[in-house]
PAGU-299194 format. One line per field, with one value per residue (C-alpha): residue number from 0; x, y, z. Coordinates in steps of 0.02 Angstrom, whole numbers, plus 50000, padded with zeros to 5 digits. Layout:
N
i	[NUM_...]
X	[X_...]
Y	[Y_...]
Z	[Z_...]
This chain:
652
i	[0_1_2_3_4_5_6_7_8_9_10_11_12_13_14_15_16_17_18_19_20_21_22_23_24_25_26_27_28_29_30_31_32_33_34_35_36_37_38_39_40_41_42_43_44_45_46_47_48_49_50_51_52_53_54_55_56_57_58_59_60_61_62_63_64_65_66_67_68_69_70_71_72_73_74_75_76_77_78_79_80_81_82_83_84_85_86_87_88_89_90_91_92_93_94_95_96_97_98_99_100_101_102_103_104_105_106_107_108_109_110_111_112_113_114_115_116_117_118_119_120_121_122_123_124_125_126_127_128_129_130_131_132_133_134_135_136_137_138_139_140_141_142_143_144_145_146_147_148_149_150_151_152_153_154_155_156_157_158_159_160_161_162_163_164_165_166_167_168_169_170_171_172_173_174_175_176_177_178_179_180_181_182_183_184_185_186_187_188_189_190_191_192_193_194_195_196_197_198_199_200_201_202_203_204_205_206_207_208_209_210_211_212_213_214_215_216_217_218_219_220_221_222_223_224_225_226_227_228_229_230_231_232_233_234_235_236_237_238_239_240_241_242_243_244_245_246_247_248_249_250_251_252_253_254_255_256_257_258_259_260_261_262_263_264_265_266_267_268_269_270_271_272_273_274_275_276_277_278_279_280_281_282_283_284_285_286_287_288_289_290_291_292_293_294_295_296_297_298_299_300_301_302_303_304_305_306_307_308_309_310_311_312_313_314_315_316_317_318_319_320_321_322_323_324_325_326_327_328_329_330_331_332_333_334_335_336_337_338_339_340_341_342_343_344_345_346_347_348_349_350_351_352_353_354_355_356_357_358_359_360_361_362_363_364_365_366_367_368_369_370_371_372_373_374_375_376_377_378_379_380_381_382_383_384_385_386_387_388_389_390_391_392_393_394_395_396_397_398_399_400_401_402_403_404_405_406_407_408_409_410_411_412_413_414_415_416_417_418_419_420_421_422_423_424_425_426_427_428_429_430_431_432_433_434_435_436_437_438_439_440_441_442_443_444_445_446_447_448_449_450_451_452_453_454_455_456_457_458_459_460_461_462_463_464_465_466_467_468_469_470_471_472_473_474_475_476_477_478_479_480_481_482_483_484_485_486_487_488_489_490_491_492_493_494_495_496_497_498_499_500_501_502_503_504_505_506_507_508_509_510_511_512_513_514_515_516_517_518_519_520_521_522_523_524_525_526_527_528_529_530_531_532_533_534_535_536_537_538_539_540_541_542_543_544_545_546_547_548_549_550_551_552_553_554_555_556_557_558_559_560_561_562_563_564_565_566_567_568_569_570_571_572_573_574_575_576_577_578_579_580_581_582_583_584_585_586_587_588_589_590_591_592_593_594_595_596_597_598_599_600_601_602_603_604_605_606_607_608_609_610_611_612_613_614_615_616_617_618_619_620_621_622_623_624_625_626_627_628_629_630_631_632_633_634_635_636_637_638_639_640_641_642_643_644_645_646_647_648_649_650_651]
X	[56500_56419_56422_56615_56636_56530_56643_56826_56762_56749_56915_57006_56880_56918_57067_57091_56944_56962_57135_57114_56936_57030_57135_57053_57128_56999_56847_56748_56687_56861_56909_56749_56835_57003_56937_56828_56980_57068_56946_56913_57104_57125_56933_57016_57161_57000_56902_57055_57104_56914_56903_57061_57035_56973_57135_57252_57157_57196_57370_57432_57302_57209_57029_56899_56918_57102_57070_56916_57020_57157_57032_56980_57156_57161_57034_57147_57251_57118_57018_57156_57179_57029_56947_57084_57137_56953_56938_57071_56968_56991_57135_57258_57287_57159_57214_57395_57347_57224_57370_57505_57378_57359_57544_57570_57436_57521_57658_57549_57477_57675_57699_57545_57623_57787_57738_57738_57902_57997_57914_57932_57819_57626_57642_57477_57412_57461_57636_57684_57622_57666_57830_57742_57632_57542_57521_57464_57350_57324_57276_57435_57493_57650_57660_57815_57903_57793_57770_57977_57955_57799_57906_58081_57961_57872_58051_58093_57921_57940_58100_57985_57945_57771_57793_57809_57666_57531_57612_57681_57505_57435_57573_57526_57334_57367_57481_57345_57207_57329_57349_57156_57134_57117_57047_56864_56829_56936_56839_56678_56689_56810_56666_56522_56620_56627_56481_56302_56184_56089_56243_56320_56206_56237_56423_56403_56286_56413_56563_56471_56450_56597_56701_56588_56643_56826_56749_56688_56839_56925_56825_56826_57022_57014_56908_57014_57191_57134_57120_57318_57429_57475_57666_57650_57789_57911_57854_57834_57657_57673_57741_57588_57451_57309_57164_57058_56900_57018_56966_57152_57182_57272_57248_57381_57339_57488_57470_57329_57391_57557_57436_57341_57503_57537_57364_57365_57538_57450_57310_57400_57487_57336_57302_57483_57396_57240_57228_57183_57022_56920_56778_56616_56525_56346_56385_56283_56416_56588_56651_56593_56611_56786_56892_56795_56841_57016_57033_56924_57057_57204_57107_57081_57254_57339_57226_57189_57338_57360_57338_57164_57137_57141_57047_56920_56903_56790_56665_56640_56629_56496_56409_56407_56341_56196_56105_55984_55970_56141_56159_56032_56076_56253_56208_56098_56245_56334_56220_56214_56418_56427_56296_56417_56577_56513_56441_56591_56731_56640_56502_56601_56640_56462_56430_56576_56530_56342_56320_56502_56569_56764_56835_56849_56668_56594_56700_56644_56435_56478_56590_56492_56295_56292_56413_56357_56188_56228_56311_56153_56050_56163_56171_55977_55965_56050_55953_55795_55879_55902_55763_55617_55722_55696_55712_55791_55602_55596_55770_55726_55577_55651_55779_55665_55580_55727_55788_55604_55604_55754_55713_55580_55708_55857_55739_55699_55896_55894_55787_55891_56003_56045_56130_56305_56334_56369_56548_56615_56698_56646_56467_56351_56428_56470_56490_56602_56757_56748_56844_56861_57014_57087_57217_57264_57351_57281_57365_57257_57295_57257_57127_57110_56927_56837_56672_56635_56527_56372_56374_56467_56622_56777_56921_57047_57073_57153_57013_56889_57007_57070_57230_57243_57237_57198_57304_57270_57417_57460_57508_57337_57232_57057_56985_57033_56969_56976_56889_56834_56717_56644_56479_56418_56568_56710_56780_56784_56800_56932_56860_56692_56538_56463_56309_56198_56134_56201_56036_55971_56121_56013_55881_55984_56110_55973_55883_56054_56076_55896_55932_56102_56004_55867_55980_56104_55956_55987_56181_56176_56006_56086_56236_56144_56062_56204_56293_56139_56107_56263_56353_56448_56605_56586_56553_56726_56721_56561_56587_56751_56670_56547_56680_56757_56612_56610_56770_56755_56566_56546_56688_56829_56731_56617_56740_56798_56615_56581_56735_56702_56514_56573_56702_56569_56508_56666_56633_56821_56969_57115_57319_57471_57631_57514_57451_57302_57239_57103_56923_56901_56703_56547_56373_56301_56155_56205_56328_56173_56056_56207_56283_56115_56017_56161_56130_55952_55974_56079_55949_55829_55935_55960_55746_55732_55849_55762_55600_55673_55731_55543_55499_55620_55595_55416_55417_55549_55428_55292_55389_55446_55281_55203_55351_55330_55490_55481_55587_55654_55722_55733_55887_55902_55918_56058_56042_56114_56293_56335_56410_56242_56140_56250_56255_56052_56056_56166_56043_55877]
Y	[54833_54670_54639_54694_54554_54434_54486_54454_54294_54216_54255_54153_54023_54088_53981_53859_53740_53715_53671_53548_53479_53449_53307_53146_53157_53306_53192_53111_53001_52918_52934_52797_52680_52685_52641_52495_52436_52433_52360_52216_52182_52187_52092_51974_51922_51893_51807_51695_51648_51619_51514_51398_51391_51204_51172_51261_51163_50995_51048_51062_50963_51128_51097_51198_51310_51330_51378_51495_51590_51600_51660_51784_51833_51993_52090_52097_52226_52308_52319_52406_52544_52561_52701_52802_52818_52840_52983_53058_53069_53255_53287_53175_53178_53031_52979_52947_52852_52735_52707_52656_52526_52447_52458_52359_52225_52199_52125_52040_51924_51888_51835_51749_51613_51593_51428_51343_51390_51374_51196_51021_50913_50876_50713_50618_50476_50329_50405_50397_50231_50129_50087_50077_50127_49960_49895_50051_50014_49839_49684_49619_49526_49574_49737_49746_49821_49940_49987_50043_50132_50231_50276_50315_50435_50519_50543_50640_50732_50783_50898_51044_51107_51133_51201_51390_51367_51435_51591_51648_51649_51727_51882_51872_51914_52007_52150_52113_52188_52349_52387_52367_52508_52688_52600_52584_52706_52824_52800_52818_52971_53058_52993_53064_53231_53266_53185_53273_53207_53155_53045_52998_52846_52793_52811_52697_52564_52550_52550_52416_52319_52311_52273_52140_52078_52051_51902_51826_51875_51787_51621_51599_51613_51482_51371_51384_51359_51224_51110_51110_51010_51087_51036_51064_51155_51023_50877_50819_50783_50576_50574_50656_50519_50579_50675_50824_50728_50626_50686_50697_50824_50973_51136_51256_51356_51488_51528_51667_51758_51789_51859_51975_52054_52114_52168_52251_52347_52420_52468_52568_52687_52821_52855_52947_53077_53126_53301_53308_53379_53391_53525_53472_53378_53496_53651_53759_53705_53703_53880_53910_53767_53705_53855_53857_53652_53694_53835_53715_53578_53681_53757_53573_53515_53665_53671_53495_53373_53213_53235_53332_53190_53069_53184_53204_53027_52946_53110_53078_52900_52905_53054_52925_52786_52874_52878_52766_52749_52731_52601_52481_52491_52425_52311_52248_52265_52169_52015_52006_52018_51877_51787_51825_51746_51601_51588_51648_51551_51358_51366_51278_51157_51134_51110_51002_50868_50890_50869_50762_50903_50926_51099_51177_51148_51186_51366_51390_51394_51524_51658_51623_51614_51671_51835_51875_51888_51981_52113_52138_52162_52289_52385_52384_52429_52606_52629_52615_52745_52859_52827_52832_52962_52852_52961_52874_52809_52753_52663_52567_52474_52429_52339_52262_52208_52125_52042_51958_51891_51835_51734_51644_51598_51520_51416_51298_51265_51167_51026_51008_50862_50695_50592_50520_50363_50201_50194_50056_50064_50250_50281_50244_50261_50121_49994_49841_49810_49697_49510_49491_49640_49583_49519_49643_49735_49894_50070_50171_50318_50266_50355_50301_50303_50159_50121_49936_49851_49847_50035_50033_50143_50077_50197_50106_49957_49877_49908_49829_49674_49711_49618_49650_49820_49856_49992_50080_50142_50300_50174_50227_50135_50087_49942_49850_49654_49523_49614_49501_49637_49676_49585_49525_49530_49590_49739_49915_50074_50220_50360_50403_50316_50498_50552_50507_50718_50774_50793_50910_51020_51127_51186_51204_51322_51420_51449_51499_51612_51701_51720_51816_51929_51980_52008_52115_52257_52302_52366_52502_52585_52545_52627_52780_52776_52795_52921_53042_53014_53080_53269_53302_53311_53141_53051_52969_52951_52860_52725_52689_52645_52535_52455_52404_52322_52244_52167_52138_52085_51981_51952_51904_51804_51727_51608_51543_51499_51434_51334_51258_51211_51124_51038_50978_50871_50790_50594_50519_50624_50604_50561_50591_50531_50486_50663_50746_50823_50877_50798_50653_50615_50714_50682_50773_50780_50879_50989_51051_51078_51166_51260_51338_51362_51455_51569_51577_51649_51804_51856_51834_51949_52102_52087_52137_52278_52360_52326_52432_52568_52578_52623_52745_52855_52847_52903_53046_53094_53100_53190_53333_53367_53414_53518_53596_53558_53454_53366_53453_53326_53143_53122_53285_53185_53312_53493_53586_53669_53827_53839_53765_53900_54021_53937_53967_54132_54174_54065_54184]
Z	[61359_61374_61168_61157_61311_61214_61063_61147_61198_61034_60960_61059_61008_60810_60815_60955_60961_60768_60773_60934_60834_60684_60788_60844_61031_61052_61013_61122_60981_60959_61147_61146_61005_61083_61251_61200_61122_61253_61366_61232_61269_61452_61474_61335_61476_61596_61478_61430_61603_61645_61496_61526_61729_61690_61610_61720_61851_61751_61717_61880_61993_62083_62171_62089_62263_62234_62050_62099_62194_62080_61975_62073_62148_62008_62102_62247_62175_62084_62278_62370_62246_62145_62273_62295_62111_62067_62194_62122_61955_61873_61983_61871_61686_61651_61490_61549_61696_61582_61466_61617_61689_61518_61488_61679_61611_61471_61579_61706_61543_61496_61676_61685_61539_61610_61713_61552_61485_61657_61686_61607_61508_61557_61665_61660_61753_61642_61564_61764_61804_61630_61544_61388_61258_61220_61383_61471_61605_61566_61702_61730_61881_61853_61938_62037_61879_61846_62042_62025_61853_61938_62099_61985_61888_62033_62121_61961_61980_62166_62091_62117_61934_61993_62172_62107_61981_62086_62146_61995_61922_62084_62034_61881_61928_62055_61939_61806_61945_61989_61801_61765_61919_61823_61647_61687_61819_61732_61556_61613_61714_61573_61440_61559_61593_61393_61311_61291_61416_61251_61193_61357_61386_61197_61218_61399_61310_61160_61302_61397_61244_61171_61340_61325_61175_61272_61383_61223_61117_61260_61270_61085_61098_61223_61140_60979_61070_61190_61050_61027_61144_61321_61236_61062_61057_61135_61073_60891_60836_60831_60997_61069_61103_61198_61091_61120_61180_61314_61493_61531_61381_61412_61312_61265_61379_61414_61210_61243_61380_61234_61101_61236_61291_61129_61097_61266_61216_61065_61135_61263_61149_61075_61282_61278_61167_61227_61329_61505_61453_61278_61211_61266_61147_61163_61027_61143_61317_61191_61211_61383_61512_61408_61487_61639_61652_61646_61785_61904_61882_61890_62067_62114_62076_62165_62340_62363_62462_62472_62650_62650_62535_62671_62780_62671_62620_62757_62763_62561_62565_62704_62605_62440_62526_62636_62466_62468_62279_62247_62392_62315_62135_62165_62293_62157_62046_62179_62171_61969_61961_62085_61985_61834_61916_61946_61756_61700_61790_61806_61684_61514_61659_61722_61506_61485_61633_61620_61434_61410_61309_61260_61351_61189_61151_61309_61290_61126_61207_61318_61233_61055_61126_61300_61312_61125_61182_61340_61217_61112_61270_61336_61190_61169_61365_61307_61167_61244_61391_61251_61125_61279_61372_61544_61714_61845_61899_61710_61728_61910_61818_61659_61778_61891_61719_61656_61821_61860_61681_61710_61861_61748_61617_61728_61837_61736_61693_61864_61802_61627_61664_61704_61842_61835_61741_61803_61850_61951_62115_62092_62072_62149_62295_62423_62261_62319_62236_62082_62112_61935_61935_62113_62038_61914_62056_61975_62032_62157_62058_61869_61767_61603_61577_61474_61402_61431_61290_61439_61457_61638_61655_61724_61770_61696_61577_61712_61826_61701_61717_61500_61469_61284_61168_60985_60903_60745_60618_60729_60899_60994_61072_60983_61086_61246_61244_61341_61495_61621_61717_61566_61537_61351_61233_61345_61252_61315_61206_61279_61343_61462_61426_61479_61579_61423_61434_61272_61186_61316_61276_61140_61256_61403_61299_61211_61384_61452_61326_61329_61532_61489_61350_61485_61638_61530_61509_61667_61640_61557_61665_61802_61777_61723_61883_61962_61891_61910_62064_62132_62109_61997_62094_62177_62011_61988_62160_62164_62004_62104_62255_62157_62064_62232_62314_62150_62201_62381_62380_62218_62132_62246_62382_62213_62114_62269_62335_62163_62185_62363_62300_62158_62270_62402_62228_62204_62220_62147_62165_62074_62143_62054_62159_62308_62315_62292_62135_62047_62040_61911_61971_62019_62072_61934_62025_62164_62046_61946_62071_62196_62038_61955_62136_62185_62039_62059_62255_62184_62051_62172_62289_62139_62101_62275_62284_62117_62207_62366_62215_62165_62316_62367_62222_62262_62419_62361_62230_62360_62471_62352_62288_62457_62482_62314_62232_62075_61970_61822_61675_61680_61755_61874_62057_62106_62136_61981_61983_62002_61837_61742_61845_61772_61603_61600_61658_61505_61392_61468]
């Protein structure tokens, strides 16, 4: 009776599972390359806004702390929800849910370049303050004229084109968080539940890797459209006169955030096709635990409310985080993501003031050396999982490996620099205002930045007491003479004289980059970890809960501490229309040291909770053995289900 059972079974199988394998929705393989497309697209809006935060800041005069948390403002959204959809896990069609999140980021990235398109023209410093082209910050004595244009032009500024700015992107972020919710969580958990436990840390070193290519994707965008005018597209190219490497450039920055809505959009549509559930990868698991996946859903789905939901909520959530393993891996998680904001968010800025790189440049280092590398090491991370077949024991000390080496690496970054140049009235501090530009009558607020022919920096030609300019063919400024502050032959050159770092940039990028290759072993053991060291039915559960300490812990709170650190360095900031705006000068000094040690404390703080992981597991291990109960397989930290005790009963 048992063969004829064993013999109805398979019919069924005859003529199903070949039809539904013949389709690419039913494999887990191309469930894998749909979803890293789509997280290369929605990371891409990240990376983007990450990448043009500088500019955005420039654009429309934010603090660093202002912009951090603008930055940061998308994991709001993401926060409030992420645990409850993520509980939800195999209750709701997965697929579907993945697909409407990217569909609602798709609109959060057309929102997020409206400001541009609903405001006017950039306004900087010396198109406010000067009636003309020529003259433009000049000593003059005769200032009352210019005095009128400069108030006439800041009456028309004070309209309020700006004053919604900063909401509208804070909307904009904050819908771009909510549709991100059900992507990641979602993924991984639908990836774990159908992938061979041979495969399944592959398939999350390959995920890992690519979403890591949407940072970089994103940065490289950046880099590449921050070299066109903020207004290209409303102003003709001769009447734009400032140029890329001018500290008051502005990017087009809004043009991204177009291309990754439509990229978004089309990565959304293959998730309307995939089945709730798909055939097991493992041959030997297909025919069995496919059928018995469905009537466990269908059991879930019909008995479970959304009110036991809530009543069952606290009891799981305290039942998730009583594990001591899982508790320390994402806390050590926690530290290395709020390492990464702060890279991620200020570190092309650190670059472009440190070294006296253009914004474009100082992208370009981080999303084509730094993330690149961080992809390679996160893909070699899962191979090694797979190819040495780590337990979870394995796993904790390849990560406390990678995080000690990686403390080696980054602390030497905080002796690679120099101090601020020379800049008068500015730096060093305290210096006495120069007689020789008295009676210039030189705006408080000008910033026009000029090299001097004796290596000091003045912040305008007026300041450096200039009352004569040299144009070229194209009506821009080449040299400004007839300085009297200037000592030797009284000419200044436009633009920064610079910190005088730039030949330190090599070593301090290729040491960045070998720090972001070591940490990045870590990600994919670590994720491991934690997916086998909770049951089975917890397991969406679980990565949600991760993903929102992520938020609350590290990446929310992070930008914004970046941000107020980097303000505390501020020596010189800028006015437009007797207001404040964004920072012109920093004590490079203390913006290195601040910056990079703040970095070096969190790395610190994940070594010692992979240390603490070490330990634990030892103590379990000693602790089972006296009691006579050891561990079977390398990842088996969870007692076995009831369905894969009866799976190897059938099998003996």
């Amino acid at each position: 009776m048992g063969a004829n059972d064993l013999k109805i079974n398979p019919d069924p199988a005859e003529f199903r599972p070949p039809a539904q394998r013949r389709s690419l929705f039913y494999s887990v393989k191309f469930f894998v390359f749909c979803h890293s497309l789509l997280q290369l697209a929605q990371l891409l809006v990240s990376g983007y806004m990450k990448s043009s935060i500088s500019t955005i800041e420039r654009r429309y005069g934010f603090n660093s702390q202002k912009s951090g948390l603008l930055a940061s403002f998308n994991e709001v959204g993401n926060t409030i929800l992420i645990v409850f959809v993520s509980f939800l896990g195999s209750r709701v069609h997965r697929p579907r849910c993945i697909g409407g999140g990217a569909l609602l980021a798709c609109l959060a990235s057309l929102i997020m370049s409206l400001p541009h398109f609903l405001g006017g023209l950039y306004e900087y410093t010396d198109s406010i303050n000067s009636s003309g082209v020529n003259s433009s910050s000049l000593c003059q004595s005769e200032s009352p004229v210019s005095t009128s244009s400069s108030n006439q032009s800041c009456s028309g500024q004070q309209g309020g084109d700006q004053e919604g700015v900063y909401p509208l992107l804070l909307m904009g972020q904050l819908l771009l968080g909510i549709g991100a919710v059900p992507i990641q969580p979602f993924g991984i958990s639908y990836i774990d539940d159908h992938a061979s436990r041979k495969n399944s840390p592959l398939y999350l070193g390959i995920l890992l890797a690519v979403t890591s290519i949407g940072p970089a994707v994103g940065f490289i965008s950046g880099s590449l459209m921050l070299r066109f005018y903020v207004d290209f597209d409303k102003l003709s190219e001769d009447k734009i006169q400032l140029h890329h490497k001018d500290l008051r450039w502005v990017g087009a920055w809004w043009l991204g955030f177009l291309v990754a809505s439509g990229l978004l959009f089309l990565a959304a549509l293959p998730y309307l096709f995939f089945p709730r559930s798909i055939p097991k990868e493992n041959e030997d698991e297909d025919v069995e635990s496919t059928p018995d996946c469905k009537q466990q859903l269908q059991q879930t789905d019909s008995e479970t409310s959304f009110l036991q939901f809530l009543k069952s909520f606290p009891r799981i959530a305290l039942r998730t985080l009583r594990s001591p393993i899982y508790l320390l891996v994402v806390l050590a998680q926690v530290n290395l993501a709020a390492l990464l904001s702060g890279l991620a968010t200020f570190m092309s800025k650190f670059i472009e003031r440190q070294f006296t790189q253009t914004v474009s440049f100082s992208i370009m280092m981080i999303g084509g050396v730094c993330i690149p590398l961080a992809v390679l090491g996160t893909v070699l991370g899962g191979v090694l999982m797979r190819r040495l077949s780590l337990s979870v024991g394995g796993a904790s000390k390849l990560c406390t490996a990678a995080i000690l080496l990686c403390i080696l690496s980054s602390t030497p970054l905080l002796f690679i620099g120099c101090s601020t140049q020379n800049v008068t009235e500015v730096f060093p501090q305290g210096s006495a205002v120069l007689s020789c530009s008295a009676g210039c009558r030189c705006p408080a607020e000008a910033f026009n930045p000029v090299c001097g022919s004796d290596g000091v920096e003045f912040r305008s030609p007026c300041h450096a007491g200039c009352s004569n300019v040299q144009i070229d063919a194209s009506n821009k400024p080449t040299n400004y003479t007839e300085c009297e502050c200037v000592g030797g032959l009284g000419v200044a050159s436009p633009g920064t004289c610079g910190s005088g770092c730039s030949n330190l940039l090599l070593p301090f990028v290729a040491l960045l980059g070998v720090t972001s290759f070591i940490a990045s072993f870590s990600q994919t053991p670590s994720v491991m970890m934690i997916l086998r060291t909770v049951p089975a039915e917890d397991k969406s559960f679980a990565v949600g809960v991760q993903y929102m300490l992520f938020r609350v812990l590290a990446f929310m709170p992070g930008p914004v501490l970046y941000g107020s650190v980097i303000d505390s360095t501020c020596i010189w900031w800028g006015r437009k229309c007797s207001k404040k705006t964004s920072c012109q000068y920093y004590d490079l000094d203390r913006f290195r040291q601040r910056f990079l040690g703040l970095q070096v404390v969190f790395v610190c703080g994940a070594l010692l909770c992979f240390m603490l992981t070490i330990v634990v597991l030892r103590r379990r291990a000693g602790q089972m053995e006296t009691e006579g109960k050891g561990v079977k397989g390398g990842y088996a930290m969870v007692s076995a289900s009831s369905k894969e005790k009866e799976l190897e009963g059938i099998k003996t």
